[in-house]
N, C-alpha and C positions, 0 to 999 in steps of 0.2 A: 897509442893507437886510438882511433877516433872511432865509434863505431857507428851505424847509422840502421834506423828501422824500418823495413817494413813488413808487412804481416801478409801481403800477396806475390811476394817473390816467394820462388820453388825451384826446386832441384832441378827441375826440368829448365829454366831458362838459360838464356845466350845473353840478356843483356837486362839492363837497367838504370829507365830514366826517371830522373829524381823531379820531387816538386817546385815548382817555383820560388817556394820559400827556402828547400835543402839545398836547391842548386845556388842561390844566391849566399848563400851559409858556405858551399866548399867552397864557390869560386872568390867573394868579395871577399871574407873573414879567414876561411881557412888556406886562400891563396892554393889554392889546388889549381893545374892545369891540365892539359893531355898529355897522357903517358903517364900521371900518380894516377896509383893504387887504393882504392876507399874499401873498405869492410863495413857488410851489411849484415844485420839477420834479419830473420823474419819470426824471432820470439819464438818458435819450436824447434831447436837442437841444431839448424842450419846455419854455418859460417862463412859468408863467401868474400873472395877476390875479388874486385872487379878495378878493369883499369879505364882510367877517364879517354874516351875518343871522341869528344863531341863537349868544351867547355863552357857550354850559352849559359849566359850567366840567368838564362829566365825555363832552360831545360836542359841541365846537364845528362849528358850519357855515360855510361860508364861499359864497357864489356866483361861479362862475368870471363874472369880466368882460373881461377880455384875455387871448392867446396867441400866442406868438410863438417861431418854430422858430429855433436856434444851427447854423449849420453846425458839421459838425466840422475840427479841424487838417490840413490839406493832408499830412498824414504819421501815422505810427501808430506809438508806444514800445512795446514787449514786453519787460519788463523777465524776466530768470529770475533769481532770486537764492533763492542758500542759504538758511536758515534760521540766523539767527547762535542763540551760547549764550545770552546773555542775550534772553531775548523781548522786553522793551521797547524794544532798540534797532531790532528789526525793525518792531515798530510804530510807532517812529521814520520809518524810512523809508518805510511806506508814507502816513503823515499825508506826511509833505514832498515824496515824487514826486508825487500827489495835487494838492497845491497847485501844482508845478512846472509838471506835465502830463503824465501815463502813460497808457498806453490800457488798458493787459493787464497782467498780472502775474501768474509762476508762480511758486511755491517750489518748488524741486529739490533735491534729496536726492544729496550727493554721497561720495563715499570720507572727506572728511576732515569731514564732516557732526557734530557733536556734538548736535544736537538734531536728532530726528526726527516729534515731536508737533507737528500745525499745530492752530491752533484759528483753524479758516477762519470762524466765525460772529463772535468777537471780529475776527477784520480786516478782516471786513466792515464791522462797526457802524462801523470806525475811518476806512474808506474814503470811508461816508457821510458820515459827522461833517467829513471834511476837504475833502468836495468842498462841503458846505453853508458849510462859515465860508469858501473860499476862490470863493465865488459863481459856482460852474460848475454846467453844465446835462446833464455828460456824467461817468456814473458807472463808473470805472475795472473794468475784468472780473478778475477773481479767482475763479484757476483752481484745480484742486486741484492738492496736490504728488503733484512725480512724481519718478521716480530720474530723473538725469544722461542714463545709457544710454537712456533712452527716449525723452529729452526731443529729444534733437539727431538721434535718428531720423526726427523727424517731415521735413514737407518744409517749407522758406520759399521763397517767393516775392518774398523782402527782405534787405537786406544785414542780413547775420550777422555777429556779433564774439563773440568769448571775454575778458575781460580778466584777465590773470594776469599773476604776476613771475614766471615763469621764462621763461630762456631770452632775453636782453633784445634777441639781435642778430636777432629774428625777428619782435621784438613793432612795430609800428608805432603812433604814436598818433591818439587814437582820429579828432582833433576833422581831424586833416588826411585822415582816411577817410572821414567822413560826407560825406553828402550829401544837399541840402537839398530838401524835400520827396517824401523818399523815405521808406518801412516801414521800420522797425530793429528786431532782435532783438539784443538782450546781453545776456552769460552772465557774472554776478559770483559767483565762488566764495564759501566758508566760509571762518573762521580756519582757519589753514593752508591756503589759495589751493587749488585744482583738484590733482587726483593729475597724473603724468607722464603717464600710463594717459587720463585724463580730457583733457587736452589735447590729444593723440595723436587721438583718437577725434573731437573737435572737428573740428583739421584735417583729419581726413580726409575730413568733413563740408562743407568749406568752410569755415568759424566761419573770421574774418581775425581773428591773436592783436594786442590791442591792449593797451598800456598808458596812464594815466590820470592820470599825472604822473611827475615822479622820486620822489617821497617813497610810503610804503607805505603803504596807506589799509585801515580796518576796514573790513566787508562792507557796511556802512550808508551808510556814508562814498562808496564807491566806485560804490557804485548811485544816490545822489544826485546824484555828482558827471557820471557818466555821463548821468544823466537832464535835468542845467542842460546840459549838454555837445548833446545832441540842439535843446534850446528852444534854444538861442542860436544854434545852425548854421542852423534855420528860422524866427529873427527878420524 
C-alpha cells in the first residue's frame, strides 16, 4: 500500500486533489490511472479511499470512497533529545522513532550542546516521509527547540526520566521503571551527556535518572533505544 499525506483533508470531504509534485509521483512513477484507488491520511487517526477520476499528470483528482478512524496507543512518548553534531544522525533518529512510535518530539539545547541550528521544516518533511513508508495514520508533533532549563520547567502530568552516565549508583534502569500504558517523557542528552548542573536541575524536577544499558550509546542511539524500550513495555 502506498500511502500519501496530507494534513488538511477531513472527514467531511467528497474529494481530493493532489499537488503538482504528488500528482506527477502517482501518474509518471507510480503509473496510477482513473479507476485506482490511492490511500491518504491526514496524520490524526483518519484513513481514507479515494479513487482516481481525473489523471492530469500536473492535478490529479481522486474521489474520497472510504474512511475509517485509527485509535491512537493507549500511552504517549515525548521524546526531548539534544541535537547531535552530525545532522544526519538526528534525522536518523527521527525517521526510526517515527517508525517505532513517538508521539512528540523536542530538541533541547543543552550546556554540552555543539549544534544549536534546528531546521524544523527539513524534519518535518522527514517525519512525514517516515510516518507514510511506515503506514501510520498519526503524524509525530515537532516542537520547536528549546534550552534544557526551560524545558524541565514545564509541568508533566507523566513519568519523567532523564538518561545519563553519571553517577551509576543513582541511575536505575529504564525498562524496570516504565510502566505500561502510561504518558513518558525522556531527556537524552548531547555527546558529552547532560552538565552536573543539568542533572541536578532534572532531579530536582522529579526527572527518575535512568540508565539504558551498560555500554555508552551516541545520542541517536540512546533515543532509539529508549523509544523500542517504551513500544515493547506496551506490547
Amino acid at each position: 500500500m502506498q500511502l500519501f499525506y496530507n494534513s488538511n483533508i477531513s472527514e467531511n470531504d467528497s474529494q481530493q486533489t493532489f499537488s503538482k509534485e504528488e500528482s506527477k509521483h502517482i501518474i509518471k512513477v507510480l503509473r496510477k490511472s482513473v479507476g485506482d484507488v490511492l490511500h491518504i491520511t491526514n496524520g490524526e487517526g483518519w484513513l481514507f479511499e479515494a479513487k482516481i477520476c481525473d489523471s492530469n499528470i500536473k492535478k490529479c483528482v481522486a474521489n474520497i470512497i472510504s474512511k475509517s478512524y485509527r485509535d491512537r496507543r493507549k500511552y504517549k512518548l515525548h521524546l526531548a533529545v539534544a541535537p547531535t553534531k552530525m545532522n544526519d544522525r538526528y534525522e536518523w533518529f527521527l525517521e526510526k522513532a517515527t517508525e517505532i512510535g513517538v508521539d512528540e518530539i523536542t530538541p533541547i539545547l543543552c550546556e554540552h550542546s555543539e549544534r544549536k541550528i534546528i531546521k524544523l521544516e527539513r524534519f518535518q518533511r522527514i517525519l512525514e516521509s517516515a510516518m507514510k513508508q511506515s503506514l501510520q495514520c498519526y503524524l509525530p508533533k515537532l516542537n520547536s527547540a528549546i534550552s534544557f532549563s526551560d524545558f524541565v520547567q514545564k509541568e508533566f502530568n507523566n513519568q519523567v526520566f532523564i538518561a545519563h552516565c553519571e553517577n551509576e549508583s543513582i541511575r536505575k534502569s529504564l525498562k524496570s521503571q516504565l510502566q505500561p500504558q502510561k504518558n513518558v517523557t525522556i531527556l537524552i542528552g548531547p555527546e558529552g551527556d547532560f552538565s552536573v548542573k543539568e542533572i541536578e536541575m532534572a532531579l530536582q524536577r522529579n526527572f527518575i535518572p535512568v540508565t539504558l544499558g551498560e555500554t555508552r550509546l551516541r545520542t541517536e542511539t540512546a533515543a532509539i533505544t529508549a523509544c523500542h524500550s517504551v513500544a515493547f513495555t506496551n506490547e
